[in-house]
N, C-alpha and C positions, 0 to 999 in steps of 0.2 A: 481569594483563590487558595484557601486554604488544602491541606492534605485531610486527604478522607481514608479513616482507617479500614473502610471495608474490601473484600476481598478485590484480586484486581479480575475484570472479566471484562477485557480489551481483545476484539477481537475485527478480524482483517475482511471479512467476508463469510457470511454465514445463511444457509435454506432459513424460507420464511417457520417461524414457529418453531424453529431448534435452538438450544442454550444456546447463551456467547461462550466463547473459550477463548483463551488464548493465540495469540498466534506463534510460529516458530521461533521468531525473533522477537518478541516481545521482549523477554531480558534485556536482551540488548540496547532495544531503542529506546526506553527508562532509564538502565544504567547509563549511558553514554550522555542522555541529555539533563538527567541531571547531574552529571558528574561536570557539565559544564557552564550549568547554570549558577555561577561562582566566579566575582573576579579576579580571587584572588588565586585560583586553579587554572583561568586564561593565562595569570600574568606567570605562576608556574611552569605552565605548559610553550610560554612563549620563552622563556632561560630554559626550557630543556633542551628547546630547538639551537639553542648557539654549542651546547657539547653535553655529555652526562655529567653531571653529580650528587654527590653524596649529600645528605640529612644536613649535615654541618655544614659545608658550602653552599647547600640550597639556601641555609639561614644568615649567611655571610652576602649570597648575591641579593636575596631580597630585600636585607637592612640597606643593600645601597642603593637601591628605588623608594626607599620608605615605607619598608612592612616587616615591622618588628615583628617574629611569631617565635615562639619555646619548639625547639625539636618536636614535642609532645604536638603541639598545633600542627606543624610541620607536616609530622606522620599522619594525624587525621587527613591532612589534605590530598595526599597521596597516596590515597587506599583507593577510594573512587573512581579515581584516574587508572590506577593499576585494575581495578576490576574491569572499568569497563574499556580496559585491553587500549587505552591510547598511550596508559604510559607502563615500561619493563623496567623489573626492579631486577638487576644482575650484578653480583660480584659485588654487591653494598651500595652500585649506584643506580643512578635512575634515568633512563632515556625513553627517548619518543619512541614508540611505533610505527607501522606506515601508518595505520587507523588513524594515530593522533598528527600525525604531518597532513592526512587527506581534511581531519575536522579540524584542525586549526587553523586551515587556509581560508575555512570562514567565519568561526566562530571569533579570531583575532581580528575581524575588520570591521563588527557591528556588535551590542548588546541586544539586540531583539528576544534572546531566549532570556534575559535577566527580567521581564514583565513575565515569567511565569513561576508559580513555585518552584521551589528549589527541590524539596522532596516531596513529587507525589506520583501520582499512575499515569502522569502525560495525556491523560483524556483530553485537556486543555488540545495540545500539541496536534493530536493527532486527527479530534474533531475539524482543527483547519484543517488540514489538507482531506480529510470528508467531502468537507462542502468543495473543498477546491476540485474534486475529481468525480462532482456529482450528484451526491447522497444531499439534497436538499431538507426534504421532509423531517419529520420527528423520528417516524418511522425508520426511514433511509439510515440515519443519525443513529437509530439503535440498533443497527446490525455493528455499528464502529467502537461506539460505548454503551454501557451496562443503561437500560431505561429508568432504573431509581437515582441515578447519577448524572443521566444527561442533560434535567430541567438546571440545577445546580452549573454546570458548565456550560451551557448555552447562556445564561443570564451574565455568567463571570467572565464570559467572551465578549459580549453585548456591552459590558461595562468597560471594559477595557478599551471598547470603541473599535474591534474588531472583526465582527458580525452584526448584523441586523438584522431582524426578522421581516419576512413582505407579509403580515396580516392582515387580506383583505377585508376594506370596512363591508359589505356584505358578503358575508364569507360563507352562508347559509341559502344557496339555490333548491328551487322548487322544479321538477319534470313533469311531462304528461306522460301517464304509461300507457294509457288507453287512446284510443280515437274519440268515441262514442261514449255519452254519457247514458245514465238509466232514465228512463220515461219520466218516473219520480224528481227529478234533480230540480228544485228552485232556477226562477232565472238569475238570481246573482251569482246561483253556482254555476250556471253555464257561461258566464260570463268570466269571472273566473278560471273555471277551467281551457275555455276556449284561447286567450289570453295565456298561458301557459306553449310553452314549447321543449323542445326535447333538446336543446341548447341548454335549459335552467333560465332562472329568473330569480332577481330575489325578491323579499319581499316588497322593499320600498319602491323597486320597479312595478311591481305588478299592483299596486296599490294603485298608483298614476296612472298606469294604462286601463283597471276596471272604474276608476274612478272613486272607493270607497276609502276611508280610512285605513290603519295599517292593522291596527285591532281587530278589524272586521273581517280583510283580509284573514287574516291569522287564524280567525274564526271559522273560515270556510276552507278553507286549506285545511283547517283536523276535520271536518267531513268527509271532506274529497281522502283523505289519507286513509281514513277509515273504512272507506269503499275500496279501496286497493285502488284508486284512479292516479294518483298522483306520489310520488317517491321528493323523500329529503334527502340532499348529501350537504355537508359541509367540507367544504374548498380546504386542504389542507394549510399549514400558516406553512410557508417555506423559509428558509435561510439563507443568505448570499453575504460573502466578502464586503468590508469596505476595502479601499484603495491600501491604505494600513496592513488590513486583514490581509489581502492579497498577498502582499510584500513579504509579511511574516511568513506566511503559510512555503511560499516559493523557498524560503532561507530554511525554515525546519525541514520541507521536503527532500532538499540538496544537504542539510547537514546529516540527515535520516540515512540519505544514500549512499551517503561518500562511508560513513560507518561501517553499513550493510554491505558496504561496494555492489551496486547493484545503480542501473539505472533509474533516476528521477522517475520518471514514466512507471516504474515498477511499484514504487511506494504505496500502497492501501489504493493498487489500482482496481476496480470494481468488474474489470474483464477479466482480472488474474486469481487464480486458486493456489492460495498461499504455499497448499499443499505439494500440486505441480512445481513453482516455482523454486521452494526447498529442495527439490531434486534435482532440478537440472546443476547445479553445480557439481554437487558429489557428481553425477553421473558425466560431468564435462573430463571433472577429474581422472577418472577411471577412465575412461576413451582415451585421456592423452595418454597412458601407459601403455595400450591396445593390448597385444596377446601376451606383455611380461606381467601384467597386473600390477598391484600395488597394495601393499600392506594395511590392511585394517588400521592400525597404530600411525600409519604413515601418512592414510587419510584424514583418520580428525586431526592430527598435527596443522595439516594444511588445509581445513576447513577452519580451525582456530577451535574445536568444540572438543568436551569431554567425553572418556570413554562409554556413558551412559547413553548420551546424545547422538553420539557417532555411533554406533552400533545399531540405536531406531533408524538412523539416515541408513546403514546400508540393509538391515531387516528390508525395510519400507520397496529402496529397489528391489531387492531381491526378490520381495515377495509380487512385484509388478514385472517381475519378469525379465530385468533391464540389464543384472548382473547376476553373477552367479561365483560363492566363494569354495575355497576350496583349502583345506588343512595343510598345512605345513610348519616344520618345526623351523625356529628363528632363533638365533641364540641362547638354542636350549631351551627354549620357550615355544608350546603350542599354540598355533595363531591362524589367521585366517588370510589367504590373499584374494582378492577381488579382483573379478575379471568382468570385461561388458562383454554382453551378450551380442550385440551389434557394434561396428565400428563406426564411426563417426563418420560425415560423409565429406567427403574430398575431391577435388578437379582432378586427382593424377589418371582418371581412365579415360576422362576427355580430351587431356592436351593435345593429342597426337591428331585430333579430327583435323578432316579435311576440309570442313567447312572453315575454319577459322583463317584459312592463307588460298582460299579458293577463290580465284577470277574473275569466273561466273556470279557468282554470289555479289562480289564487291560491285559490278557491274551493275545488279539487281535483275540478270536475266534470268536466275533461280530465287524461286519455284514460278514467277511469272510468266515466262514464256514455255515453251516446249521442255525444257530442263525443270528436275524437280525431285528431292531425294529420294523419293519411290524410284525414280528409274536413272540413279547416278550412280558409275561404274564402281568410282573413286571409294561412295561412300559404302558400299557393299563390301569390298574388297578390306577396310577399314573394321569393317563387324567382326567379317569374316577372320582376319588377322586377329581381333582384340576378342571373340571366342575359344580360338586356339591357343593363345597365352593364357586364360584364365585355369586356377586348379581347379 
């Protein structure tokens, strides 16, 4: 399972016959799982979690577990971690993140990510939870990863005792398209054909049921094919989990998420458009401000993303209509604040209903009998009220 230098074109969900691309969080779910596909970056990350320190006392607490490393070793180990945002380098020392407290709650209790390369594009990674959310076929499989890369990680999956393929032993069924043969047609081709159904057949079935050889068969089947009477498909070969696979697949899903902060269920789900999904957070964000807005700068702060990144995320609303910025100077600085265009929806205009502490109701002689909010005084008077407050 080695690393493949070719470009990375990992992608979450894509229209049939369009390139793969990337997905929004791609960076992220490579950095982060290889940054802890390392035991000696767990055992790091697990002395971060008792207090911060520094380079030198990193290399003091580790020699007294028994991991001699040089500063120099030290610092390499501590980049990856720092990159992929689980660990904060401040003021010389080094502490956890929440990111690195969420993924260390799993990655400290099992090695499952250590069966996979340390540095590569996570095709491995990500093809499980594929199959785990669906994407069976070869096909299915290369809307996940690139098609010149995926025979290579499907066998390196299969080796590992992770996957298996279901390739059916006749995996090459015959149809009838027609009813009616031509005047012309031989009786072994009628027999044959006849013998045929719109279910499929394969060949060594239908060899048994005309009674001839499979050669002969085979022979009369390119007539029949050749007449436009009879259509081939071959059965795709699919993929499923072993018991193992499974297991892993759940733990990368769950360390994936805890990263992303985002629900399990959300991970490379085949219902979700990665695109939509990249939204709704900024746009959660910007809702909780409601009409004071919230600072461009303020935003990717607490999205965790850079001014590059942050700026497509609020483009993207903006241009979907969702928010809308508006100029203002900030500490001498021209800047942008973000406002949503809709607010977020909330119970405060229904608490007051009368349905919720009504008698009737509790009773269930509304809307069942004679009573029924079409013709309730209470609940009238209530609209009527909660019109006249609104601006």
């Amino acid at each position: 399972m080695a690393k493949n230098p070719r470009q990375q074109q990992t992608t979450v969900v894509t229209s049939p016959g369009s390139p793969a691309e990337p997905p929004h969080d791609f960076q992220t779910i490579t950095r982060v799982l290889n940054a802890i596909k390392n035991r000696t970056r767990i055992i790091v990350l697990q002395l971060l979690q008792e207090k911060p320190y520094t380079e030198r006392e990193l290399q003091y607490r580790l020699r007294s577990v028994g991991h001699s490393h040089s500063l120099t070793t030290i610092h390499e180990y501590l980049q990856p971690l720092v990159q992929a945002d689980l660990v904060k380098h401040k003021l010389g020392k080094y502490n956890l993140t929440l990111r690195g407290i969420r993924v260390l709650e799993l990655v400290g209790k099992t090695d499952f990510l250590l069966r996979f390369p340390r540095n590569s594009s996570c095709h491995e990674e990500l093809s499980l939870i594929a199959i785990k959310r669906g994407h069976r076929t070869f096909e299915e499989l290369s809307k996940i990863v690139d098609d010149s890369l995926l025979s290579r990680t499907l066998k390196r999956l299969q080796k590992e005792g992770l996957v298996q393929s279901n390739h059916p032993r006749d995996h090459v069924q015959f149809y009838r398209v027609r009813v009616r043969l031509p005047s012309d047609a031989s009786p072994t081709e009628r027999r044959v054909f006849h013998a045929l159904n719109q279910d499929g057949i394969s060949v060594r079935d239908l060899s048994k049921a005309v009674g001839i050889t499979t050669r002969r068969t085979y022979k009369y089947l390119s007539k029949l094919k050749h007449k436009n009477l009879v259509l081939q498909r071959n059965l795709p070969v699919t993929y499923v989990l072993t018991a193992s696979g499974r297991t892993v697949a759940d733990f990368v899903e769950a360390t994936i998420a805890r990263a992303l902060d985002m629900p399990p269920k959300m991970v490379l789900s085949p219902d979700v458009d990665p695109e939509q999904y990249g939204m709704r957070r900024p746009l959660a964000i910007v809702q909780q401000y409601g009409r004071n807005g919230i600072l461009q700068s303020d935003l990717w702060r607490r999205l965790g993303l850079d001014s590059r990144r942050g700026s497509r995320q609020v483009l993207n609303l903006q241009k979907r209509g969702l928010v809308e910025r508006r100029r203002e100077l900030n500490r001498g600085r021209w800047t942008f604040r973000v406002f949503p265009r809709r607010q977020a929806a909330t119970i405060d205009s229904i608490t007051g209903i009368p349905c919720a502490s009504c008698e009737d109701d509790f009773k269930g002689a509304c809307p069942t009998h004679t009573l029924n909010p079409a013709m309730c005084s209470r609940l009238t008077h209530w609209v009527v009220d909660l019109d006249q407050g609104m601006p």
